[in-house]
KEPAPA-512827 format. One record per residue: residue in one letter; x, y, z of N, C-alpha, C, CB in turn. Coordinates in nm, 3 decimals. Atoms other than C-alpha are relative to their C-alpha. Glycine has a CB too. Layout:
BEGIN
<rec "A"; <X; Y; Z>; <X; Y; Z>; <X; Y; Z>; <X; Y; Z>>
...
***
This chain:
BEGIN
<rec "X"; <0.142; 0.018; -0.018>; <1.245; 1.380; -1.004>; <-0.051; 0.084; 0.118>; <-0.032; -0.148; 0.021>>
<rec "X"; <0.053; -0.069; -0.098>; <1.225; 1.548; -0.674>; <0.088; 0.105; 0.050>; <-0.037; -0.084; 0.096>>
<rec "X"; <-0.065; -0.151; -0.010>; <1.352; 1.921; -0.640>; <0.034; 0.037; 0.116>; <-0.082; 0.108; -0.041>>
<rec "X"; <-0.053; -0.021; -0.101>; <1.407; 1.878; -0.278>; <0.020; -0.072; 0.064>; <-0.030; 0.058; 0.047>>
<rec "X"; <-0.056; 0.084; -0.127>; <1.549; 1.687; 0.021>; <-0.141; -0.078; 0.048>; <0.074; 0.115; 0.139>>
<rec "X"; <0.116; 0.005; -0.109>; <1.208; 1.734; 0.211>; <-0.100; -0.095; -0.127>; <-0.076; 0.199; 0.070>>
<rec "X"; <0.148; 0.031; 0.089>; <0.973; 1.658; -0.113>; <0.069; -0.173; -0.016>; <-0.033; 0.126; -0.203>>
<rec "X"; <-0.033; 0.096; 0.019>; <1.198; 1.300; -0.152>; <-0.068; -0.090; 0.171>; <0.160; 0.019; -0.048>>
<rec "X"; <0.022; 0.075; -0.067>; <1.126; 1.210; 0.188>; <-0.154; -0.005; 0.034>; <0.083; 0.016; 0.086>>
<rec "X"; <0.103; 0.023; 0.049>; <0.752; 1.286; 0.163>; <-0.014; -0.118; -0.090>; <-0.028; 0.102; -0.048>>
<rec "X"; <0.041; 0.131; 0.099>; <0.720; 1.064; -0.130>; <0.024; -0.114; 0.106>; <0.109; -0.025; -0.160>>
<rec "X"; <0.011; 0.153; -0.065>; <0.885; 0.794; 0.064>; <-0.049; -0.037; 0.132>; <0.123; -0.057; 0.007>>
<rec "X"; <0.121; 0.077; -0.127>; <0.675; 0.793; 0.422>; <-0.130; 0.003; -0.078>; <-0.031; 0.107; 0.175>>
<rec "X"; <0.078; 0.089; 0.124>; <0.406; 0.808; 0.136>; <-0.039; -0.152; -0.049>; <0.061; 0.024; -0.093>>
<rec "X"; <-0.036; 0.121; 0.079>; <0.508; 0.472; -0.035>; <0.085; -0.106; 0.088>; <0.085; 0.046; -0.130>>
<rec "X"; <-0.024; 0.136; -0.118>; <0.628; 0.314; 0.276>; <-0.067; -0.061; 0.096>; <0.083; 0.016; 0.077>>
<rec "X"; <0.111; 0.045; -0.061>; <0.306; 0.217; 0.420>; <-0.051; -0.120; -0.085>; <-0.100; 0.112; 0.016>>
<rec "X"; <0.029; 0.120; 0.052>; <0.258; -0.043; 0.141>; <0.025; -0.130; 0.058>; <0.049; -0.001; -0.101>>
<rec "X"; <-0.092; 0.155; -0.060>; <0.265; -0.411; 0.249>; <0.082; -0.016; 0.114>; <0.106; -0.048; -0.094>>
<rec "X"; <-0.002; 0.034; -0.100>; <0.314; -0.354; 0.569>; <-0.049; -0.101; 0.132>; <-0.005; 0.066; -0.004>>
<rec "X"; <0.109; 0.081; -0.092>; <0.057; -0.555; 0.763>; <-0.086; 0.123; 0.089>; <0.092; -0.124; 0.124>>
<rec "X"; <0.037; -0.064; -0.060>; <-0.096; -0.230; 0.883>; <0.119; 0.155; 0.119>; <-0.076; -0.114; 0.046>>
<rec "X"; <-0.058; -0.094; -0.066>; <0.198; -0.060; 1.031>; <0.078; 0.121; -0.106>; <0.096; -0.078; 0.096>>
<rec "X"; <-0.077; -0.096; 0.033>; <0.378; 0.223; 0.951>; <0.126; 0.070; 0.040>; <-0.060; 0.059; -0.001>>
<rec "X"; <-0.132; -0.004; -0.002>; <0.754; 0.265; 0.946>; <0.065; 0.162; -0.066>; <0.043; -0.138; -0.086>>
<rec "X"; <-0.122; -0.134; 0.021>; <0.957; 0.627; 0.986>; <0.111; -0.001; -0.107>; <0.092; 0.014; 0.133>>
<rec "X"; <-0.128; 0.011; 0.047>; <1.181; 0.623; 0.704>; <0.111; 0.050; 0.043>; <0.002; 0.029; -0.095>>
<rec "X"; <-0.136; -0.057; -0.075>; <1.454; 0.818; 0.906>; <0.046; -0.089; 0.063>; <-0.007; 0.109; 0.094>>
<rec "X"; <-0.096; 0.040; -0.081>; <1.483; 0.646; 1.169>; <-0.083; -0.181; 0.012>; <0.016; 0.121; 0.159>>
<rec "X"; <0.055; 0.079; 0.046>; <1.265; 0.322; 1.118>; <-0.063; -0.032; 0.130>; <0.073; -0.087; -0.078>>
<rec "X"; <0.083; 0.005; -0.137>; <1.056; 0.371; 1.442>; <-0.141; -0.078; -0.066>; <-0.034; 0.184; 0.079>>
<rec "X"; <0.115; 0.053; 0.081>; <0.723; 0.168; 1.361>; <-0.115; 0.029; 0.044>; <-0.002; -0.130; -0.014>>
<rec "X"; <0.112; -0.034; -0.080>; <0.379; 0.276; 1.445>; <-0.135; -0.032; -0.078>; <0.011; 0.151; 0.038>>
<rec "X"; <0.126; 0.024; 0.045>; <0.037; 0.165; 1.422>; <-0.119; 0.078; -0.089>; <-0.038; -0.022; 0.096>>
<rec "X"; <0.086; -0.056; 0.095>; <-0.135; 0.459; 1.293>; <0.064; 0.086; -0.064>; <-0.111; 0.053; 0.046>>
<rec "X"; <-0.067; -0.094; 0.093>; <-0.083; 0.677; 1.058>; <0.062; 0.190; 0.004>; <-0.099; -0.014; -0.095>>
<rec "X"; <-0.027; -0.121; -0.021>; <-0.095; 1.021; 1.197>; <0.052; -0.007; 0.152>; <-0.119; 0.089; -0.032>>
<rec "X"; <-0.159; 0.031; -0.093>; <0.128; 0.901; 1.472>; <0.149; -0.004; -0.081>; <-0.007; -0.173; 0.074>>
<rec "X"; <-0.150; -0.016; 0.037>; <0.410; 0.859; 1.243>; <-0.009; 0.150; -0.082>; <0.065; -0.145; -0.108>>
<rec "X"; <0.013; -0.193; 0.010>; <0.284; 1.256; 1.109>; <0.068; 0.022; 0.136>; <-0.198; 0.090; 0.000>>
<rec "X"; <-0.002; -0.076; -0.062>; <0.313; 1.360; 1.449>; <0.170; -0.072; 0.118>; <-0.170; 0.021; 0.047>>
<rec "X"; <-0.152; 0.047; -0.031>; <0.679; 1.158; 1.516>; <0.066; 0.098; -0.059>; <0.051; -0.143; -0.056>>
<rec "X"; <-0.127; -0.032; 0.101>; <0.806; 1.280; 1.242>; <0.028; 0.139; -0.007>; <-0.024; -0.046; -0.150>>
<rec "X"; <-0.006; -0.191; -0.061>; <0.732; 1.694; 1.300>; <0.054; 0.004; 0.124>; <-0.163; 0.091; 0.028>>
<rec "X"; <-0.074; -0.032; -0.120>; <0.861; 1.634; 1.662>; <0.085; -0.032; 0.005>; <-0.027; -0.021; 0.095>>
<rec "X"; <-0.135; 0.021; -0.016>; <1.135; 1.461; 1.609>; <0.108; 0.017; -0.086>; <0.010; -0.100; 0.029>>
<rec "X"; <-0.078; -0.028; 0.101>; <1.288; 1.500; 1.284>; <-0.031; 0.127; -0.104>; <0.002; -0.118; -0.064>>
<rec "X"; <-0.017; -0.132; 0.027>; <1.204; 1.851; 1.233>; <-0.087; 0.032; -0.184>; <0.195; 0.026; 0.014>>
<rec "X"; <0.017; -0.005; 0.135>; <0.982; 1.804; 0.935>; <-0.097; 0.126; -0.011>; <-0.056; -0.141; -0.061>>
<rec "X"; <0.155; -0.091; 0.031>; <0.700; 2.077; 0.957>; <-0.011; 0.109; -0.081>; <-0.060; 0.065; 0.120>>
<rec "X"; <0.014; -0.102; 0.112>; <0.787; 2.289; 0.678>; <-0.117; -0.122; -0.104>; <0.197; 0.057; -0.088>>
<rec "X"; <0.135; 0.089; 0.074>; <0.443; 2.187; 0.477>; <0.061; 0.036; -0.136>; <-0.196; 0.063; 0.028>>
<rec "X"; <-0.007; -0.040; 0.116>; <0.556; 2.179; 0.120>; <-0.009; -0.007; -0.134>; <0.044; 0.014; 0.004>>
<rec "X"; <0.117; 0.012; 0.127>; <0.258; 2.107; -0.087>; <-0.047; 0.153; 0.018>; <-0.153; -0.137; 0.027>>
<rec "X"; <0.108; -0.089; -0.026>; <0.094; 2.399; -0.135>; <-0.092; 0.014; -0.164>; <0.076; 0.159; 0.065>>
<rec "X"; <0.105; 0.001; 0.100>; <-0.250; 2.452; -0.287>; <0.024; 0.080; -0.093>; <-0.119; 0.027; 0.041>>
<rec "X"; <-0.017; -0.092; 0.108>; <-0.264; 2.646; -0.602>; <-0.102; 0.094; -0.016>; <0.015; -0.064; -0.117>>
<rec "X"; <0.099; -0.071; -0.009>; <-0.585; 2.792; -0.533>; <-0.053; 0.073; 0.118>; <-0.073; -0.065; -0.039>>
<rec "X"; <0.040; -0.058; -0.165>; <-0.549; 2.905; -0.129>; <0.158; 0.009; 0.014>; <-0.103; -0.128; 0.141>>
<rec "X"; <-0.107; -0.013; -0.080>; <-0.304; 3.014; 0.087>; <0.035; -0.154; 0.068>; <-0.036; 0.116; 0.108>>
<rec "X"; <-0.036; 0.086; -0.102>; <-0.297; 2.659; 0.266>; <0.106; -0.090; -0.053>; <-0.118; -0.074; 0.053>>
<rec "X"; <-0.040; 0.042; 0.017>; <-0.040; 2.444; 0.276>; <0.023; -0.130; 0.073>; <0.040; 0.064; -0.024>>
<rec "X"; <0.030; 0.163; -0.055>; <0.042; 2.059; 0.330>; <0.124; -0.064; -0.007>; <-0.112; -0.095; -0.095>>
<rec "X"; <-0.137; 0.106; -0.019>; <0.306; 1.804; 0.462>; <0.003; -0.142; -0.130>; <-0.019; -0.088; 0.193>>
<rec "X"; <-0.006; 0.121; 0.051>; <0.181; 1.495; 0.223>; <-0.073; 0.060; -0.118>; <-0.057; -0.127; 0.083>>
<rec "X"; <0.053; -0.032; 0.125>; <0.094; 1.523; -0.140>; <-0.112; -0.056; -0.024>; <0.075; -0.025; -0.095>>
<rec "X"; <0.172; 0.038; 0.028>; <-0.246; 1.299; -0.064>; <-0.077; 0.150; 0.061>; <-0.067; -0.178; 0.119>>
<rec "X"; <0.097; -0.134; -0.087>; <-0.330; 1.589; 0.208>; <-0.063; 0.101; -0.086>; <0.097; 0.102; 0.104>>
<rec "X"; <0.021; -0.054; 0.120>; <-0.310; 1.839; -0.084>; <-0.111; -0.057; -0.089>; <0.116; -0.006; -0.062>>
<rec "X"; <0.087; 0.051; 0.064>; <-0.525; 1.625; -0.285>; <-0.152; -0.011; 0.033>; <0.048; -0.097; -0.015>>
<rec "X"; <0.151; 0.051; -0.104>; <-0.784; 1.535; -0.075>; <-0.082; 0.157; 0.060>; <0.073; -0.118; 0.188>>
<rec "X"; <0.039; -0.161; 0.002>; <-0.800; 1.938; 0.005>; <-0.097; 0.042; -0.112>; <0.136; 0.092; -0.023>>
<rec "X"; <0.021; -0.057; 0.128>; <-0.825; 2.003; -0.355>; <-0.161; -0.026; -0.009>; <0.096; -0.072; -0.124>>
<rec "X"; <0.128; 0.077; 0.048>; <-1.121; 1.759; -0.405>; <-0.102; 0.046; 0.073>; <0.001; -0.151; 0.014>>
<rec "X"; <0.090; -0.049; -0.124>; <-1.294; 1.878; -0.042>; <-0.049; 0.122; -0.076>; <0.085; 0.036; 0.162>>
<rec "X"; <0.006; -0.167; -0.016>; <-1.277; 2.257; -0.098>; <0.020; 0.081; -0.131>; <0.121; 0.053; 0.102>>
<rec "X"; <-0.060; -0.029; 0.116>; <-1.179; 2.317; -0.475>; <-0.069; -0.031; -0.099>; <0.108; -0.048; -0.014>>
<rec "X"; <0.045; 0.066; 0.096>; <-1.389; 2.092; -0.659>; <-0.151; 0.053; -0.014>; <0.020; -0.148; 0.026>>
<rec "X"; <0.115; -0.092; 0.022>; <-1.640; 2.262; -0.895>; <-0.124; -0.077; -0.012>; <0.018; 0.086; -0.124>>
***
């Protein structure tokens, strides 16, 4: 289902924010944090994630989370 290492662990800091009570849990290393682009900006400093590897189909840009991508698409894409 998922063609790479990096794109598996996307999906799952993705789908591990469910049913939390608001927090958000590192799947690596299971550090927990209140917001959300705190555990983005854990997870590029500490576990070396910052290869972005969504990329748009219609720009050069590229993205760490497959909503980011989305939410691009819809912003900047949508006719």
């Amino acid at each position: 289902m998922f063609d790479s290492p990096a794109k598996l662990l996307c999906h799952l800091i993705e789908h591990s924010f469910e049913g939390m009570g608001g927090t958000f849990k590192c799947p690596v290393c299971f550090t927990v944090f209140v917001q959300t682009n705190k555990l983005q900006q854990h997870i590029f400093a500490v576990h070396g994630q910052e290869d972005k590897i969504y990329d748009c189909s219609q720009c050069p840009q590229k993205f760490f989370f497959q909503t980011e991508l989305q939410n691009h698409t819809l912003s900047q894409h949508a006719q």
